[in-house]
Structures are given as structure tokens and as C-alpha cells.
N, C-alpha and C positions, 0 to 999 in steps of 0.2 A: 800606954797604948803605943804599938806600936807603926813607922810606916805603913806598912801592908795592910793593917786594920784601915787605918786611915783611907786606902788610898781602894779600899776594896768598898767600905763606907760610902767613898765620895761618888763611886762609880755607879752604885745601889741608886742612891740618890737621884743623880743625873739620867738613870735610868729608867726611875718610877715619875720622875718629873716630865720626860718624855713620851711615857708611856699615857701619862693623864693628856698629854695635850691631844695624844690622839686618840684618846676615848676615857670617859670617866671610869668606865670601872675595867681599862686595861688593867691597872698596876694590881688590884686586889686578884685580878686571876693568874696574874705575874706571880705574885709571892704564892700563891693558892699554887702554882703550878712548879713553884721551887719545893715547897715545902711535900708536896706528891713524890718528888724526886728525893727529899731525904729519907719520906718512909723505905724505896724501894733501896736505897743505898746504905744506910746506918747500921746496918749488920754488918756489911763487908769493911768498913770504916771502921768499927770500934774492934774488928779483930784485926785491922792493918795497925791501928795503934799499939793493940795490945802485944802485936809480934814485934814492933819497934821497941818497945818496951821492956820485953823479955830480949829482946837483942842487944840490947843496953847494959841490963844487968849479967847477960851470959859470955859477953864477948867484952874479953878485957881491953881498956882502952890502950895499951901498951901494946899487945900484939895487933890491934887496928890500925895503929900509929906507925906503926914497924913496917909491916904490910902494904897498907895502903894510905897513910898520910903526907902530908903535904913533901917529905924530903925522898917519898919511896919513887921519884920518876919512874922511868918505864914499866918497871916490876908494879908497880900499881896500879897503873893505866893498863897490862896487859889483867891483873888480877882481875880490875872491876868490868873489863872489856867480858874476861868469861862468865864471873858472876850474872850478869846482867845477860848473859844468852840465855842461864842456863837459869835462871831464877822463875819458877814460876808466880802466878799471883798478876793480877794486874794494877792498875796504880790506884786503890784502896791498899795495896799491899806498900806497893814501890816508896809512894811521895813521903809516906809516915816512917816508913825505916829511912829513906834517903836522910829525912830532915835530923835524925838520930844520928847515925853514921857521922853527917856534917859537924855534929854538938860535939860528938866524942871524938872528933879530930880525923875523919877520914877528908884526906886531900883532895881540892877542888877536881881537879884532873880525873883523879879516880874518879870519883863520882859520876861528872859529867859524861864521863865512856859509859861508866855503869845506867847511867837515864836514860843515855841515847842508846847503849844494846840493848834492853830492855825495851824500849819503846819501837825499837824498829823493827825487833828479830826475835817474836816471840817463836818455840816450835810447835806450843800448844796451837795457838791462832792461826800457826804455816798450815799444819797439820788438818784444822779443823773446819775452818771458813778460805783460806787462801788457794788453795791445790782445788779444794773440791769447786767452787766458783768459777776462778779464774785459769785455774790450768798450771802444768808444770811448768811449761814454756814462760810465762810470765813471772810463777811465782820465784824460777831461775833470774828469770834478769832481773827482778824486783831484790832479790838474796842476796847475792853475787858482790853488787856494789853496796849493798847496806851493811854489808861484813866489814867492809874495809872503812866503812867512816866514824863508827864508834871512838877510835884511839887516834885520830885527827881531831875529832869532836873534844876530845880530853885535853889535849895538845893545844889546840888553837881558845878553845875556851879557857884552861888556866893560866895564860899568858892575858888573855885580857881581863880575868876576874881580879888579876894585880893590879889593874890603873884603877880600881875603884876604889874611892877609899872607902873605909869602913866604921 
């Protein structure tokens, strides 16, 4: 077992421990109301796995490496920077390939541009809820600077994922 099992376990815990002190049968409509939320998500899950999967086996770990692992500096930070604008799917899609990509050697850097353009700059999402809501004027200055911190985000994150040991 590892960390993150652990550490996700312990939080469960502390969380239905807490939930009982302020009412007995919080925690059972707690998990009652997690488990609601698996039905409604387990289909887009098990095909975000299943594309990490077939990405795995279709994308060889040599041109990944090349491209975008840990020695490709900027050329990979600009590579995952576009991927992740341009990648649709959201993170049923994203978290399951990213955690592949990582296994088969794509550089921290990379990645991290690739989580953070993905996360910040969808054009589905611009497109579909941002514009129509909020307006051009906004979803422009919301845009604008979120373009440019993707490959800061890669930069300043892979320099620090160095001091951690492993």
C-alpha cells in the first residue's frame, strides 16, 4: 500500500469520525452521497483509464522520452504547453493519462504545463459556459494571462519537484 492510499484512508476516516460527532447517521449519507457520485462518474473514468492505457501501448516510450521527458527542456514544456490547450476531455480524461505519461517517462515540466493548460484553458469550456455567461470582456482578461503561466507553471514546478526525494 501505498502513501497516497494511506494518506487518502486516513483523511476518510477523520472525516466520518467527524461527521458522526455531528450527527449519527451523517457519515452513512456521506458515503451514501459519495458513492451517488461514482454512479454518475464511472463511465467517464473507466474510459479515461482505458485511453491512458491504449496511450501506453500506442505511444512508444522512446519518442515520449525524446519529446517530452525529463532532458527535452523547453521543447517539451512548449510541446505539453500545446497539448494541454488543445486536448480535449476533462480530468476523467486528463489525471489517468497524465499518471501514464509520468510511468513511461514524460518529464515532470512537461507535464506540469500540460495539467496546468489543460486545467486553465479549456476552448470547449471558453466556448460553451465562459463567453456565453460571463462575457468576452472577461473571458479575454481571464485568457490572456492564463496563456502565459502554463510554461512558468512547468519551469518553476520542475525545479522544485527536484528537492523532493523520491
Amino acid at each position: 500500500m501505498d502513501t497516497d492510499v494511506l494518506v487518502m484512508g486516513g483523511l476518510v476516516i477523520l472525516m466520518a469520525v467527524w461527521a458522526f460527532t455531528r450527527g449519527k447517521d451523517l457519515p452513512l449519507r456521506g458515503f451514501q452521497s459519495g458513492l451517488g457520485l461514482l454512479q454518475e462518474v464511472w463511465l467517464p473514468l473507466l474510459l479515461g483509464f482505458c485511453l491512458a492505457g491504449l496511450f501506453e501501448v500506442l505511444i512508444s516510450r522512446e519518442l515520449l522520452v525524446t519529446w517530452m521527458g525529463k532532458e527535452s527542456g523547453v521543447q517539451g514544456i512548449l510541446l505539453g504547453w500545446l497539448v494541454g490547450l488543445l486536448m480535449p476531455g476533462g480530468p476523467y480524461i486528463v489525471f489517468p493519462l497524465a499518471a501514464s505519461l509520468l510511468k513511461e517517462g514524460m518529464g515532470v515540466g512537461p507535464l506540469l504545463t500540460f495539467i496546468t493548460a489543460k486545467s486553465l484553458l479549456s476552448p470547449i469550456r471558453m466556448f460553451t459556459w465562459e463567453v456565453p455567461f460571463l462575457g468576452w470582456a472577461f473571458v479575454t482578461a481571464r485568457t490572456v494571462p492564463s496563456l502565459l503561466l502554463p510554461p512558468i507553471v512547468g519551469i518553476i514546478g520542475q525545479r522544485l519537484f527536484a528537492l523532493f526525494p523520491r
